[in-house]
Steps between C-alpha positions, in 0.01 A plus 500: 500500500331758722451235777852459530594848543213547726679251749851633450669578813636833382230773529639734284430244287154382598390928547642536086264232399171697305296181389165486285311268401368516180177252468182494234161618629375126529584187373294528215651817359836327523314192321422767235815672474729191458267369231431776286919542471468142337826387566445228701275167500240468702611236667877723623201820568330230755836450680566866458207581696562245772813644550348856505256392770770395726704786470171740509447388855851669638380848376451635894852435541584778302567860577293583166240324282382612202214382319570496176263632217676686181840547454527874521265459901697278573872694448316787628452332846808371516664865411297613817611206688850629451440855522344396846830258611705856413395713772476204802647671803777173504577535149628881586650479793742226366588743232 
């Protein structure tokens, strides 16, 4: 994933890498979200969660995070984040 080509060797490929992170307001909102789709048991929206937790706590690695609240903020944000990866000095000289 994005922690592999954060350690590449190759900076052109390291410099090309634009990552977000895309993570609930709180645990508790995710608690709410994965429920109310009802798709899972409660028992696979536990492990769900542990999971989440873990991964949660690599969010300052990113370039980007995003806290997520509806779907159209959240695309929104991550529009800007491109627009904003567009017009990095590096990104046009290597045009």
């Amino acid at each position: 994933g994005a922690a592999t080509i954060r350690s590449s060797k190759d900076k052109f490929i390291r410099d090309a890498l634009a990552d977000v992170f895309i993570m609930p307001p709180d645990v508790e909102e995710l608690r709410r979200r994965l429920t109310k789709r009802g798709t899972e048991t409660a028992e696979q929206i536990e492990t769900r969660l542990t999971a989440a937790i873990r991964e949660m706590e690599s969010w300052p690695q990113y370039r980007y995070t995003v806290i997520s609240r509806t779907t159209e903020e959240d695309l929104q944000k991550f529009r800007h984040v491109m627009n904003a990866e567009r017009y990095l000095s590096r990104r046009l000289i290597q045009k």
